[in-house]
Each structure stands twice: as C-alpha cells, then as structure tokens.
ROMIMAR-252531 format. One record per residue (C-alpha): x, y, z; residue number from 1. Coordinates in Angstrom, 1 decimal. Example, Ala and Ser with C-alpha at 12.3 -4.5 7.8 and 13.67 -1.06 7.14 Angstrom:
REM ROMIMAR-252531
<site xx="12.3" yy="-4.5" zz="7.8" pos="1"/>
<site xx="13.7" yy="-1.1" zz="7.1" pos="2"/>
***
This chain:
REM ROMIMAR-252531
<site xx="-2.1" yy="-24.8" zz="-14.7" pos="1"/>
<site xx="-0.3" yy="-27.4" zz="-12.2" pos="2"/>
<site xx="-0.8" yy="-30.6" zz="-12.5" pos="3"/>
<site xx="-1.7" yy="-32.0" zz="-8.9" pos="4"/>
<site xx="-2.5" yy="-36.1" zz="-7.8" pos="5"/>
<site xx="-5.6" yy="-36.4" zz="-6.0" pos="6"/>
<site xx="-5.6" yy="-40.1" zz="-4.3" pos="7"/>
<site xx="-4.1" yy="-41.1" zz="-7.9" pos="8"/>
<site xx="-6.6" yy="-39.5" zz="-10.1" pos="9"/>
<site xx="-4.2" yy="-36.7" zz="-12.2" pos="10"/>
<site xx="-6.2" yy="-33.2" zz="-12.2" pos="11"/>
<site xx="-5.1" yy="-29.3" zz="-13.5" pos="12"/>
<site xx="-5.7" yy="-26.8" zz="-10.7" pos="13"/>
<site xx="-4.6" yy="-22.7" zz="-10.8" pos="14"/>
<site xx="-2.8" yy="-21.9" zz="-7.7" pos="15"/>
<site xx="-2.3" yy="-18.1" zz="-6.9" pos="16"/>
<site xx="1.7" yy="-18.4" zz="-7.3" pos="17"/>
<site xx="1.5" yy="-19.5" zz="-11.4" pos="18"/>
<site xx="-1.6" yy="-16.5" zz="-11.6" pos="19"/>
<site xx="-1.0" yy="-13.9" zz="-9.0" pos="20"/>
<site xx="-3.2" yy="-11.0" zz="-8.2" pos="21"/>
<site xx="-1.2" yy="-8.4" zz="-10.4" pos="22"/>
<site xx="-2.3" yy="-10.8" zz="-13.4" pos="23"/>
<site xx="-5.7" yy="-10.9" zz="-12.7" pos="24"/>
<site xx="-5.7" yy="-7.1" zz="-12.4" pos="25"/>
<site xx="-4.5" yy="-7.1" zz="-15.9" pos="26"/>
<site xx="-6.7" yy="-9.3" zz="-17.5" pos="27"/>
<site xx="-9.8" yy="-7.0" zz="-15.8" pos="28"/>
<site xx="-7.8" yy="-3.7" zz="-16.1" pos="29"/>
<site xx="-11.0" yy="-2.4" zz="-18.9" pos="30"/>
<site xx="-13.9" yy="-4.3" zz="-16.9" pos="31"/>
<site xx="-16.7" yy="-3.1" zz="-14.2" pos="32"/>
<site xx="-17.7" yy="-6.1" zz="-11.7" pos="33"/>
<site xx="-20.9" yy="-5.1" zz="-11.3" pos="34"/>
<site xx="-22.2" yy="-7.6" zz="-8.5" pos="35"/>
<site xx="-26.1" yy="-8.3" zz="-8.6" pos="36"/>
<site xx="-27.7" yy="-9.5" zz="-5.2" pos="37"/>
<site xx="-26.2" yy="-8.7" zz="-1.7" pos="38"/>
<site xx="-27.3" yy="-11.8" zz="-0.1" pos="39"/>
<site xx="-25.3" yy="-15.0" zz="0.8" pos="40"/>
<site xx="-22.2" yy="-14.8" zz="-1.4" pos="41"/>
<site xx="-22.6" yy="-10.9" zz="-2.3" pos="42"/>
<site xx="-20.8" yy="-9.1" zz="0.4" pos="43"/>
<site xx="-17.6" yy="-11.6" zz="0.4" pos="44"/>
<site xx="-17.3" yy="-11.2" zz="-3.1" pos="45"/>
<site xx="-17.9" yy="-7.8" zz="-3.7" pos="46"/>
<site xx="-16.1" yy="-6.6" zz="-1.0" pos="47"/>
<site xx="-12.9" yy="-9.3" zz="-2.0" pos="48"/>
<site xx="-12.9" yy="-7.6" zz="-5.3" pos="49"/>
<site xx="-12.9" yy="-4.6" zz="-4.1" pos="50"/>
<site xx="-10.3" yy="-4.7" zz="-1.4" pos="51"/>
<site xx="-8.1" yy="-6.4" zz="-4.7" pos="52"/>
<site xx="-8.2" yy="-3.3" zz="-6.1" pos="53"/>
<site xx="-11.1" yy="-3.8" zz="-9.1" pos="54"/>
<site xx="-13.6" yy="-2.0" zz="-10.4" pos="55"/>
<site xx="-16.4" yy="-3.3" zz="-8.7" pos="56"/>
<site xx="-20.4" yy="-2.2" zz="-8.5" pos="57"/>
<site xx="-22.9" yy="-3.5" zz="-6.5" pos="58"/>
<site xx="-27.0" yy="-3.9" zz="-7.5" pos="59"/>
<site xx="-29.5" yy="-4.4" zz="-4.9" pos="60"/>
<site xx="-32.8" yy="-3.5" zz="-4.6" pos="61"/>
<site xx="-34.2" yy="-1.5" zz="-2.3" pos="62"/>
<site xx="-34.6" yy="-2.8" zz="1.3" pos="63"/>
<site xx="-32.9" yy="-4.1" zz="4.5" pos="64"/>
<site xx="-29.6" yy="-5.7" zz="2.2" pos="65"/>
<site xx="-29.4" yy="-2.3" zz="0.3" pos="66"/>
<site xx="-28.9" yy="-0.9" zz="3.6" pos="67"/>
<site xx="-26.3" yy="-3.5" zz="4.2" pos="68"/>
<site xx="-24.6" yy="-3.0" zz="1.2" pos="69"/>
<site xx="-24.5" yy="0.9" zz="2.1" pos="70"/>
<site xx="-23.0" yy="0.0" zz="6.0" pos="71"/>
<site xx="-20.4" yy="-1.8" zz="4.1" pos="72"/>
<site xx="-18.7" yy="0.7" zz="2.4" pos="73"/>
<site xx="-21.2" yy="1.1" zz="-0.8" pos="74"/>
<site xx="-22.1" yy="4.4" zz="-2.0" pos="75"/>
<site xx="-25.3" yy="4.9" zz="-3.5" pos="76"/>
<site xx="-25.2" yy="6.8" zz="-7.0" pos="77"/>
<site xx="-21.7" yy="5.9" zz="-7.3" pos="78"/>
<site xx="-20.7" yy="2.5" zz="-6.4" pos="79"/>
<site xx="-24.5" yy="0.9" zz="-5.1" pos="80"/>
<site xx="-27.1" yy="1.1" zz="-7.7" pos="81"/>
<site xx="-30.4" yy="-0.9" zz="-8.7" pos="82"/>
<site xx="-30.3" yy="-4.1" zz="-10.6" pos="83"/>
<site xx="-31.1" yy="-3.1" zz="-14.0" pos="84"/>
<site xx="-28.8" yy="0.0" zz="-13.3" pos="85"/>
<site xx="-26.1" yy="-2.2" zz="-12.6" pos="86"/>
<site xx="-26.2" yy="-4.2" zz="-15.4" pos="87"/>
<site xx="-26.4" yy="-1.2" zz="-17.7" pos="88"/>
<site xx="-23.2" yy="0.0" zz="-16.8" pos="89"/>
<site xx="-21.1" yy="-3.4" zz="-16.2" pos="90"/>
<site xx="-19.1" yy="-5.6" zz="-18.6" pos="91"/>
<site xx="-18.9" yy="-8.4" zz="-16.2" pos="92"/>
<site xx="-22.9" yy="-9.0" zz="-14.4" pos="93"/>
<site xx="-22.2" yy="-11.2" zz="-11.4" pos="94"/>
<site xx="-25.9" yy="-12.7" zz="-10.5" pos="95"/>
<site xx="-25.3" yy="-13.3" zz="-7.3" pos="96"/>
<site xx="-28.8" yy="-13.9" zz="-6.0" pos="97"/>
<site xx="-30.7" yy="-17.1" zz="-4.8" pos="98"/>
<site xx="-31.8" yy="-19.2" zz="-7.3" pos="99"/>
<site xx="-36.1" yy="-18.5" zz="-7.0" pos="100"/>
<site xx="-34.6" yy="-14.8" zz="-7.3" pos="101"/>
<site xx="-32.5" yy="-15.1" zz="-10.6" pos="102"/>
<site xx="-35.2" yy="-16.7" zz="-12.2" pos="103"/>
<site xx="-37.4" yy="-13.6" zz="-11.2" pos="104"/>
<site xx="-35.0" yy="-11.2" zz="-11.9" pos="105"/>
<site xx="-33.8" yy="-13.2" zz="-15.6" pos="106"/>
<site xx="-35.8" yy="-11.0" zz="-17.5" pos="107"/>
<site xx="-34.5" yy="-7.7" zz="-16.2" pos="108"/>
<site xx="-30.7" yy="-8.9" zz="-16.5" pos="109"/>
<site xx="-31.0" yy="-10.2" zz="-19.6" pos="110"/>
<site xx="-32.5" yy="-6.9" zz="-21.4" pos="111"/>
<site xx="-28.6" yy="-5.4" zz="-20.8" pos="112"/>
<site xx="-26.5" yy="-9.0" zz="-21.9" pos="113"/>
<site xx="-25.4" yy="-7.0" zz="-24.8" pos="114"/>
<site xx="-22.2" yy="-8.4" zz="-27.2" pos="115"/>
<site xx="-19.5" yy="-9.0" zz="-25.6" pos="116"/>
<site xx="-20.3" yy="-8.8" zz="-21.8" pos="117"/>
<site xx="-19.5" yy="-11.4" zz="-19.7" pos="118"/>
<site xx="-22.6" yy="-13.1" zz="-17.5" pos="119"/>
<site xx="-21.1" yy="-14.9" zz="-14.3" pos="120"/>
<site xx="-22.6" yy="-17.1" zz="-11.8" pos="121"/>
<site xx="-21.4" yy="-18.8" zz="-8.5" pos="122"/>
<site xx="-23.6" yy="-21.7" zz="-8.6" pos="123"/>
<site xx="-24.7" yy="-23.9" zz="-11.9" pos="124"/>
<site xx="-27.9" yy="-24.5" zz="-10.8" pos="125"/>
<site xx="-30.3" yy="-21.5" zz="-13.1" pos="126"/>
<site xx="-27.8" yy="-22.7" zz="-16.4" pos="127"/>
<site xx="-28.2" yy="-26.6" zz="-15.7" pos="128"/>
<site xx="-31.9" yy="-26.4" zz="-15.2" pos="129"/>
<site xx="-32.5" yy="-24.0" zz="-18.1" pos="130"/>
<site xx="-36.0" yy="-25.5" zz="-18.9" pos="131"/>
<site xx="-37.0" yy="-25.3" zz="-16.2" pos="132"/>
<site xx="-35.4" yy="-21.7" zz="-14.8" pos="133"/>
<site xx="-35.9" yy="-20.1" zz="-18.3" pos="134"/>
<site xx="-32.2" yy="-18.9" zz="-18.0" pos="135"/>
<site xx="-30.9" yy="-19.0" zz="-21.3" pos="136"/>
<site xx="-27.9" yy="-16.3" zz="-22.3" pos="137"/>
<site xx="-27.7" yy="-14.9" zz="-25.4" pos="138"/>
<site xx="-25.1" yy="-16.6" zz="-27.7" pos="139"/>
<site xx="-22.7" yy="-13.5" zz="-27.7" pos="140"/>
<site xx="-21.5" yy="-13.1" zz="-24.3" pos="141"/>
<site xx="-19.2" yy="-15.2" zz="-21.9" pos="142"/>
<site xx="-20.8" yy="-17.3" zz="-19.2" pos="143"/>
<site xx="-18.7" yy="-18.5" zz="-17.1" pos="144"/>
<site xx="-18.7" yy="-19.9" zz="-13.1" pos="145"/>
<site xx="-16.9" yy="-19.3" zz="-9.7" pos="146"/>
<site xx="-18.1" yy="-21.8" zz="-7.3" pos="147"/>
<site xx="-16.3" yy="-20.7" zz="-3.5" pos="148"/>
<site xx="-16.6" yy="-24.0" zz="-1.6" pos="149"/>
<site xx="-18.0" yy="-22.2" zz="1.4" pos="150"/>
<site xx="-20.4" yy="-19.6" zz="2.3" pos="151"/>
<site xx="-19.7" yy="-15.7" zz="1.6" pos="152"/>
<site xx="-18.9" yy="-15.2" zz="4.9" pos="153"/>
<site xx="-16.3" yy="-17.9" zz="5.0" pos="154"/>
<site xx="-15.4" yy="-16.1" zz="2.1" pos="155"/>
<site xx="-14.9" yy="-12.6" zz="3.6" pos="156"/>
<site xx="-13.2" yy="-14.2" zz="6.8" pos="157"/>
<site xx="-10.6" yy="-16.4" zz="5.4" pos="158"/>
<site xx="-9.8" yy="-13.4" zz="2.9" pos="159"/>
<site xx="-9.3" yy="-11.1" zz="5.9" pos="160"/>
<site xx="-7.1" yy="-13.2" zz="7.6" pos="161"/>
<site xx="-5.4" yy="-13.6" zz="4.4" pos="162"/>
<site xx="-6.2" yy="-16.9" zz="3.3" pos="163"/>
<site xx="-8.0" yy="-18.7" zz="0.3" pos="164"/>
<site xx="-11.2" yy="-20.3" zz="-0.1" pos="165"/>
<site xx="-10.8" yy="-23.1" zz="-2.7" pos="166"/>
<site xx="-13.5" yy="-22.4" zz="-5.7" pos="167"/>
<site xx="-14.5" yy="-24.5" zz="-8.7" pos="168"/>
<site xx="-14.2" yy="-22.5" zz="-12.2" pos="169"/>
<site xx="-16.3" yy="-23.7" zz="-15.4" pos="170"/>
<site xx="-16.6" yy="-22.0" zz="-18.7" pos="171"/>
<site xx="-20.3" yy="-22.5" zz="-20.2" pos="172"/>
<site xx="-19.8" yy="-20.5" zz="-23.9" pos="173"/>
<site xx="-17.1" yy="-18.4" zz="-24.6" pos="174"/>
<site xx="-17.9" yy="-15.7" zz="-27.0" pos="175"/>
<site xx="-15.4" yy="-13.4" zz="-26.7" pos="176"/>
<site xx="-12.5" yy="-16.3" zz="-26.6" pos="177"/>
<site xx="-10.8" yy="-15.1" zz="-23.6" pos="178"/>
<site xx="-13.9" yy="-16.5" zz="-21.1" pos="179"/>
<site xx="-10.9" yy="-18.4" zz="-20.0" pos="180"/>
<site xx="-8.8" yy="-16.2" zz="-18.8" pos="181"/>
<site xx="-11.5" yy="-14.1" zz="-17.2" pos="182"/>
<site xx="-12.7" yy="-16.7" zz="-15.1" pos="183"/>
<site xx="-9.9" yy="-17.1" zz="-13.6" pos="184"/>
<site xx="-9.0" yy="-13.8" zz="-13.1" pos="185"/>
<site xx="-12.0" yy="-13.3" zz="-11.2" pos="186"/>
<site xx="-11.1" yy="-16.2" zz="-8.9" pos="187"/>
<site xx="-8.2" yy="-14.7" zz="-8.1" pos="188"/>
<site xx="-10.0" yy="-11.8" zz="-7.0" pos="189"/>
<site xx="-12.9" yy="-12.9" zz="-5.1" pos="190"/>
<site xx="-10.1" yy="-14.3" zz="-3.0" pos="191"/>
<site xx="-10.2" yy="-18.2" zz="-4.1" pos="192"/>
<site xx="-7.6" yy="-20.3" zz="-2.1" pos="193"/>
<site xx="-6.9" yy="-22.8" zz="-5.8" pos="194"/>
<site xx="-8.8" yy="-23.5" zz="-8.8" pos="195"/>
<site xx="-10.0" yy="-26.7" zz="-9.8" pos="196"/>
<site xx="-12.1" yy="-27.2" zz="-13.3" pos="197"/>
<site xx="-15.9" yy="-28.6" zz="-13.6" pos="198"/>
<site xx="-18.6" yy="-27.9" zz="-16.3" pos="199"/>
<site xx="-22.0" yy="-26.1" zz="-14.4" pos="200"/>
<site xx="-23.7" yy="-29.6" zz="-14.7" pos="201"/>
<site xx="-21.1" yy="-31.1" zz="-12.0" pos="202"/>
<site xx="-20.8" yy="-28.3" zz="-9.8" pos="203"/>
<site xx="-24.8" yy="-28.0" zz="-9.9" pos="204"/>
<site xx="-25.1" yy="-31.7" zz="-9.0" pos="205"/>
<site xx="-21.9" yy="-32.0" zz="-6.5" pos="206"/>
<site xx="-23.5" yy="-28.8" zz="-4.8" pos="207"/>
<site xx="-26.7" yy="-30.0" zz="-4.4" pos="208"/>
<site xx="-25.6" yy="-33.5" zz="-3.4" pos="209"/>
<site xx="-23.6" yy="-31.7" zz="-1.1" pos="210"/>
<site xx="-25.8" yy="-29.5" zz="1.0" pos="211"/>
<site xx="-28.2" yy="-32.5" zz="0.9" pos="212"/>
<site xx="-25.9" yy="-34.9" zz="2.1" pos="213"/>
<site xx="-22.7" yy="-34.7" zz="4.2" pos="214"/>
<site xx="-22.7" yy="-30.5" zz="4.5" pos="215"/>
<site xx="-26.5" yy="-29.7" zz="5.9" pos="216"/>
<site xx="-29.2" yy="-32.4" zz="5.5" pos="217"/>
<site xx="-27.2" yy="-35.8" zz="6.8" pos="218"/>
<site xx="-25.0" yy="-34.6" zz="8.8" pos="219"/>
<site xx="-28.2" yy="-32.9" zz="11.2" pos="220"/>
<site xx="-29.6" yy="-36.6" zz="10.4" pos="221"/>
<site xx="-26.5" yy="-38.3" zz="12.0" pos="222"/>
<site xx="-26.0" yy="-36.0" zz="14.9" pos="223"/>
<site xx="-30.0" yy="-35.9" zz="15.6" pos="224"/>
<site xx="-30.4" yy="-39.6" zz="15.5" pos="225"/>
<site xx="-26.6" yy="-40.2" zz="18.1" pos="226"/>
<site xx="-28.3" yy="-37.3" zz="20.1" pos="227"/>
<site xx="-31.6" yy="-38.9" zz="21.1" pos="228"/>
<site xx="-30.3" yy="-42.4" zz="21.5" pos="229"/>
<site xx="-28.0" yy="-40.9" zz="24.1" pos="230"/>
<site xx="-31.2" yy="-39.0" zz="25.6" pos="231"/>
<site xx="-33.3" yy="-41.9" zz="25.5" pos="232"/>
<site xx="-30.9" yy="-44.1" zz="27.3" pos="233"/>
<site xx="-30.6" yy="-41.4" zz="30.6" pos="234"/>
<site xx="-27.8" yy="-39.1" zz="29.1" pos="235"/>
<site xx="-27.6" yy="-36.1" zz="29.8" pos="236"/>
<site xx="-28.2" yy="-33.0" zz="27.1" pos="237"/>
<site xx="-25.1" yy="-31.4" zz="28.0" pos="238"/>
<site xx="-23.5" yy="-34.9" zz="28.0" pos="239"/>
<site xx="-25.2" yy="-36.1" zz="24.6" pos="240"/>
<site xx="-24.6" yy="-32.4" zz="23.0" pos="241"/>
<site xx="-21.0" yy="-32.7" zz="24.0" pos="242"/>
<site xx="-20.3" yy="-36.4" zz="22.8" pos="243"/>
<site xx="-22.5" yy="-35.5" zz="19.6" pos="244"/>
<site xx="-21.6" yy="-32.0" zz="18.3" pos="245"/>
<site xx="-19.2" yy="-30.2" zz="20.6" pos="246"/>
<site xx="-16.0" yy="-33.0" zz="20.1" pos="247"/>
<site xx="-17.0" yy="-33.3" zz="16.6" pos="248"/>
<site xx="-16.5" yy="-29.4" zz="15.7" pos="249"/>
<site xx="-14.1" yy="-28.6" zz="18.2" pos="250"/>
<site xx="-11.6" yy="-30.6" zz="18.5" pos="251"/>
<site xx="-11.8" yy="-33.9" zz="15.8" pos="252"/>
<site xx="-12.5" yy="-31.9" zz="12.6" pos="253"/>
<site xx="-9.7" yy="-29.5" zz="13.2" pos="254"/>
<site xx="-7.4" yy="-32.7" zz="13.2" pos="255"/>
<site xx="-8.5" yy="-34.1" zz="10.3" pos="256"/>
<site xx="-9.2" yy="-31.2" zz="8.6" pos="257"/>
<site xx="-5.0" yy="-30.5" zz="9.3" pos="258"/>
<site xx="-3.8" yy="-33.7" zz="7.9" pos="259"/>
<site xx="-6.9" yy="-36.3" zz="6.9" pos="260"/>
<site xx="-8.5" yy="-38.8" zz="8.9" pos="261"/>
<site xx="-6.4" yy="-41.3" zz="8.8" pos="262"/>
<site xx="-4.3" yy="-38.9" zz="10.9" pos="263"/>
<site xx="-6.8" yy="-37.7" zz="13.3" pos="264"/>
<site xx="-7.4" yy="-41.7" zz="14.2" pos="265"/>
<site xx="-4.0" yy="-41.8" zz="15.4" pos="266"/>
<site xx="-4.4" yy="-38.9" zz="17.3" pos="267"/>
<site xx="-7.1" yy="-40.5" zz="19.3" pos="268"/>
<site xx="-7.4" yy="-43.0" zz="22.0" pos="269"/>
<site xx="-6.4" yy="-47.1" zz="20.6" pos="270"/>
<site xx="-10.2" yy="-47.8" zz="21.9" pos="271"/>
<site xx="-11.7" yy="-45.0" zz="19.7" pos="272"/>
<site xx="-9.7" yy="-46.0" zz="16.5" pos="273"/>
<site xx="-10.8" yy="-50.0" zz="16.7" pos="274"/>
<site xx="-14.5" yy="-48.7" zz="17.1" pos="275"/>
<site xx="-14.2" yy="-46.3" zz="14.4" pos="276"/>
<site xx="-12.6" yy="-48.9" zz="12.2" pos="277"/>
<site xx="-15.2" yy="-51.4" zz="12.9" pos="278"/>
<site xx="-18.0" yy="-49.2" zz="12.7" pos="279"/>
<site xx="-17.0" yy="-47.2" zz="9.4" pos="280"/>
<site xx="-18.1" yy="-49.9" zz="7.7" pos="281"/>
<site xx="-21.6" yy="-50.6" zz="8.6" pos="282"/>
<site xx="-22.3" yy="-46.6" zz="8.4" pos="283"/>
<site xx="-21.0" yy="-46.8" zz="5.1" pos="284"/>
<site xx="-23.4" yy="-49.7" zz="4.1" pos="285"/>
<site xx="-26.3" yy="-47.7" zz="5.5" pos="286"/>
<site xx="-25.6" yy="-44.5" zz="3.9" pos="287"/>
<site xx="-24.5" yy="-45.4" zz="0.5" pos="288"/>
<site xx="-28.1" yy="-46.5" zz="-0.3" pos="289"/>
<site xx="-29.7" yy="-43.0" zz="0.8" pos="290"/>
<site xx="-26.6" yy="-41.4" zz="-1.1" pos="291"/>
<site xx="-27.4" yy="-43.0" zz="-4.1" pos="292"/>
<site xx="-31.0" yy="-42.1" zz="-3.9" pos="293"/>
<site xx="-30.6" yy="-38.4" zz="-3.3" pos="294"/>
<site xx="-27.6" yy="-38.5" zz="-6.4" pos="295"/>
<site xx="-30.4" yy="-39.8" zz="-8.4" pos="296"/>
<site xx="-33.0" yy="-37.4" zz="-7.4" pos="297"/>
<site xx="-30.5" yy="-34.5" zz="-8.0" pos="298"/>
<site xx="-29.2" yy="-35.4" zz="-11.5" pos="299"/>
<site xx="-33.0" yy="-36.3" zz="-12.7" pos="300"/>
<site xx="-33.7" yy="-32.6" zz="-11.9" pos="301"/>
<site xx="-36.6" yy="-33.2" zz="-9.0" pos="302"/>
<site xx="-34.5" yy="-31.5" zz="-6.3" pos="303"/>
<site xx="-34.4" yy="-28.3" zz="-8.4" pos="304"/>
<site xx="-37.9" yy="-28.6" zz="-9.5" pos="305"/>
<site xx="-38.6" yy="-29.4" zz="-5.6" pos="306"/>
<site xx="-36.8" yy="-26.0" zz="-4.9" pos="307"/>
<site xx="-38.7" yy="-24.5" zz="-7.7" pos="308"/>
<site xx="-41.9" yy="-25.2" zz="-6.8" pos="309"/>
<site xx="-41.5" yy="-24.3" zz="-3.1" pos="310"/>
<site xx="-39.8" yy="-21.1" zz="-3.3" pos="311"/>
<site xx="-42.2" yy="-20.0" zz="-6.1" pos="312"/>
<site xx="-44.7" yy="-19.7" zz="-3.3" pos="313"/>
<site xx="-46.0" yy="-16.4" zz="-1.7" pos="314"/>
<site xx="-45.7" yy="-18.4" zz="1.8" pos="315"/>
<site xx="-42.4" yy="-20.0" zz="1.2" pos="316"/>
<site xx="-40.3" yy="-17.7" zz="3.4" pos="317"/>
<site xx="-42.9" yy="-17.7" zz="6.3" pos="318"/>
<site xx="-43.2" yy="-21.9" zz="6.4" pos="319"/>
<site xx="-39.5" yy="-21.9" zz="6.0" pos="320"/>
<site xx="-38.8" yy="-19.7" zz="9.0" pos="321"/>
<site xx="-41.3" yy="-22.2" zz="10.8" pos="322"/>
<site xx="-39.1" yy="-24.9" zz="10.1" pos="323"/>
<site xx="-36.0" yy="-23.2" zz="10.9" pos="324"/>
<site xx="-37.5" yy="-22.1" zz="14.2" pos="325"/>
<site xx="-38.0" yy="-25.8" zz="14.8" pos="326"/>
<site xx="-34.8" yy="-27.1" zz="14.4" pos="327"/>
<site xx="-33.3" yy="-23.9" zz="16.6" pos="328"/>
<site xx="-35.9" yy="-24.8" zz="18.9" pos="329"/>
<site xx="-35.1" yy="-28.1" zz="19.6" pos="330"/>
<site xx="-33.1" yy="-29.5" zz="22.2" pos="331"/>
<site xx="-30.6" yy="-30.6" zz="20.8" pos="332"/>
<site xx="-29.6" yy="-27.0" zz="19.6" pos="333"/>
<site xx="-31.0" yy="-25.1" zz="22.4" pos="334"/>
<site xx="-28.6" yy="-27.5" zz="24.6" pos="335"/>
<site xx="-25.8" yy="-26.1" zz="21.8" pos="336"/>
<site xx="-26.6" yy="-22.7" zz="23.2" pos="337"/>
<site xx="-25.4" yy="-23.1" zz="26.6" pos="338"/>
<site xx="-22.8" yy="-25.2" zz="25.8" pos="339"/>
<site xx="-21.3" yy="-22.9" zz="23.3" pos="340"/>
<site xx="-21.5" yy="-20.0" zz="26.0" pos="341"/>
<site xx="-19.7" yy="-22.6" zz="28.3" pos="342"/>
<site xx="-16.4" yy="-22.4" zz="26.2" pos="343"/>
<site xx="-13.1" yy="-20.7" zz="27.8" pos="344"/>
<site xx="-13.5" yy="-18.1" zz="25.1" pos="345"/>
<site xx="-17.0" yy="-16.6" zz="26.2" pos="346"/>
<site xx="-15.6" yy="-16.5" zz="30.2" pos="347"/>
***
C-alpha cells in the first residue's frame, strides 16, 4: 500500500503499479466469479473480469437483462446461468443486485454460502442495515466490498478506453484469512482506477449521503431552483438551460475536474471568480444545515428503511417511473434535449 496526503490527512491507497493485473490473476487463479444480478453494476463488472482474463459466471433470472446478459457475450449453460445455479458453482458470489432485490433473493444465495466461499458486495447498504435487510452471512466465509465510485457503465467505458474507475475496498469478516488479498485482487479486475480503505458502515453512509446530496438529489435542487429564477425573470429556456446545466457539464467541470477548483477559478473571467468567492460562502451556509440533516437521517437508518418500505411495494416501480417521467418531462430537461442535439458533435 502507498501512503498518499489527501489535503494533509495521511491515507493507504493500492494503485495498479504496486498490485498489477498478473497479481490479481494469481491470487484468483482457483476461483469462479460468479456475478449475481445484471443490472446497474453487472455488466461493467462482469464483463471487466472477464476481458482480465478470470473465471467469471453470470446469474440472472429469466427476463429482458437475461437477454442482455446473452447479447453481451454470455452463454447460457455454460457461462449465464440462474441465480441459485450460480451460486452453486462459484467460490466468489458477487450480489450484484439492487438492494429491495438482495433482500429477496437472501434466502436463495445464502442456501449455497458454504465454508470457505467468499460473499462480495459493491455497496454496504444490505450488511449495514442487517436488521432490517435480514442479511446476515454465515460466520465461515469472506465478506468483503468493492465500491466503483461511478455507475457500471462508467465502469465499462473508462475500462475500454483503458482507464480506472477509483473504488472503495472494505473487508467485513475474514474467514479464510486471505479476505484481504482477495478484495483487492478483485479491484484490480473489475477495472478500479486506485483503492482506498472504508468499513461497509462508511461506504453505506458516504454513498447514500452522496446520491442524496451533491451527486443526484441537490444538485437537481440547485440547478432547478437557478433554472426557474432565470425563467421567471424573462430568460429564455435555451438561455437559462445553457447558463444552468450546459456550462456547468461541458465546459467548468472538465476544468476542475483536470486540476481542482481552485484552478478552474483562474481559468475563468476576474468577474466570475469575485462572484464565486463571494457567493461560496452564503451557499455554504445554506446548504450545510440541509447536509447535516440528510447525514443524520442516513446514519439513524430512516433513509434505508425509507427505501425499504417503498421498494417493498407491488407499485413501487410504476409510481417511480411516474416520477421519473416528471422530471424528464419538465422543462428544464426537455429544453436539455434540444440543446444537447444543438452540440457540434450531433451536426
């Protein structure tokens, strides 16, 4: 492990020079990867794996992702199975589904967590939340976490293109005392960028916080609220979608994304940086509040009981394709549409 200085707080990470691919090959020479759930992270990973050369299965049930799964490259009988067939013949069980379907599917995976196997998740959520998921692993196998810090398909691309995804790694019990070494292994191979260490509490917290806050939930917040003061004030949508969305993703976060914010200020205009400097701060004092109360709502456990409860329901799908429906439907969005078919690369 290198040590690396994060903004003067000291942390290990595993970079792919100190544990190369050939060494992760080793370490998983006598396993089967059996991946369970072809959903969100399920292709990336499996096919990662596979293009790394391991020995890699995928379970799926029957339907529309099975048929995915199959126009990817998986062969049914010999490299695509069901789930409990999957986990019959694996070492390493992946779950790779949403959370309302691991705590469905629990009982079925758990029936094959014989001695020895290794039980991997990519989100902490089902482990953290064990009284209420009912996910509890048997005290003989490894469980152990690789958390990409993207979606599957940012996965898949950056892997193509032959770059890394950075990933979190955790090691819940270690059974077989080389949990360790596995885990990281498998990070390797599911095409992680580096490594860094949590415990599934933090990663389950930090992700939820997350996609709440500055990834998903605020971040619409923020750009809604700019977007219709613009609109109420006689701007135009392609002129409040621009101003809003289009600079933002297109050409300010790939600056600071390069080389920090700090940088991407002095890339811009001297008017732009005084505003942002003065304005940083009363954003800050607004937000904090509403980040402290969502942190609080996530590490008490009512945002996974929320989730729970909701996706429990026979209707949950259907009222959340309503919703969805209703944010693509709204203005905002539907002006993204035409502006995004506006770009040089679409003419």
């Amino acid at each position: 492990m290198a040590e690396m200085n994060f903004g003067g707080v000291i942390e290990n990470v595993v970079t792919r020079e100190e544990f190369p691919l050939e060494k992760a090959r080793e370490v998983l020479k006598n396993e089967t990867i059996a991946v369970i759930g072809y959903g969100i992270q399920g292709p990336g990973q499996s096919m990662n794996l596979r293009d790394n050369g391991f020995n890699v299965i995928v379970g799926q049930r029957p339907g529309k992702t099975f048929d995915k799964a199959v126009a990817d490259g998986w062969v049914p009988g010999e490299t695509l199975f069901g789930i409990e067939e999957a986990c019959q013949k694996a070492t390493i069980i992946q779950v790779l589904l949403s959370d309302a379907a691991q705590i469905e599917c629990w009982p079925k995976i758990k029936k094959y967590l014989t001695p020895e196997k290794t039980l991997y998740f990519s989100h902490g959520f089902a482990i953290t939340w064990k009284d209420r998921t009912g996910v509890v692993p048997p005290k003989d196998v490894d469980v152990i976490l690789i958390a990409p810090k993207g979606s599957g398909t940012s996965l898949r691309r950056m892997f193509v293109q032959g770059r890394g995804l950075n990933s979190s790694y955790a090691v819940y019990q270690n059974a077989s005392g080389r949990a360790l070494e596995k885990v990281i292994a498998l990070g390797i191979g599911v095409g992680s960028g580096f490594l860094f260490e949590t415990t599934f509490e933090k990663e389950a917290t930090s992700d939820l916080t997350g996609e709440r806050g500055s990834l998903m939930g605020g971040i619409q917040g923020l750009l809604l609220a700019q977007y219709e003061t613009l609109r109420e004030n006689g701007h135009s949508p392609s002129e409040a979608f621009n101003e809003t969305v289009e600079e933002l993703t297109q050409s300010l976060m790939p600056l600071f994304a390069e080389n920090g914010m700090d940088w991407m200020y002095a890339n811009c205009s001297t008017t732009a940086q005084r505003g942002a400097l003065d304005w940083m701060g009363p954003f800050h004092d607004a937000i904090k509040p509403v980040m402290q109360k969502l942190y609080h709502s996530v590490i008490t456990g009512n945002e996974a009981q929320i989730s729970i409860d909701s996706n429990s329901k026979t209707d949950y799908r259907e009222k959340l394709n309503k919703e969805l429906e209703a944010l693509r439907e709204s203005e905002m969005w539907r002006a993204g549409v035409v502006v995004r078919k506006l770009r040089p690369e679409n003419n």
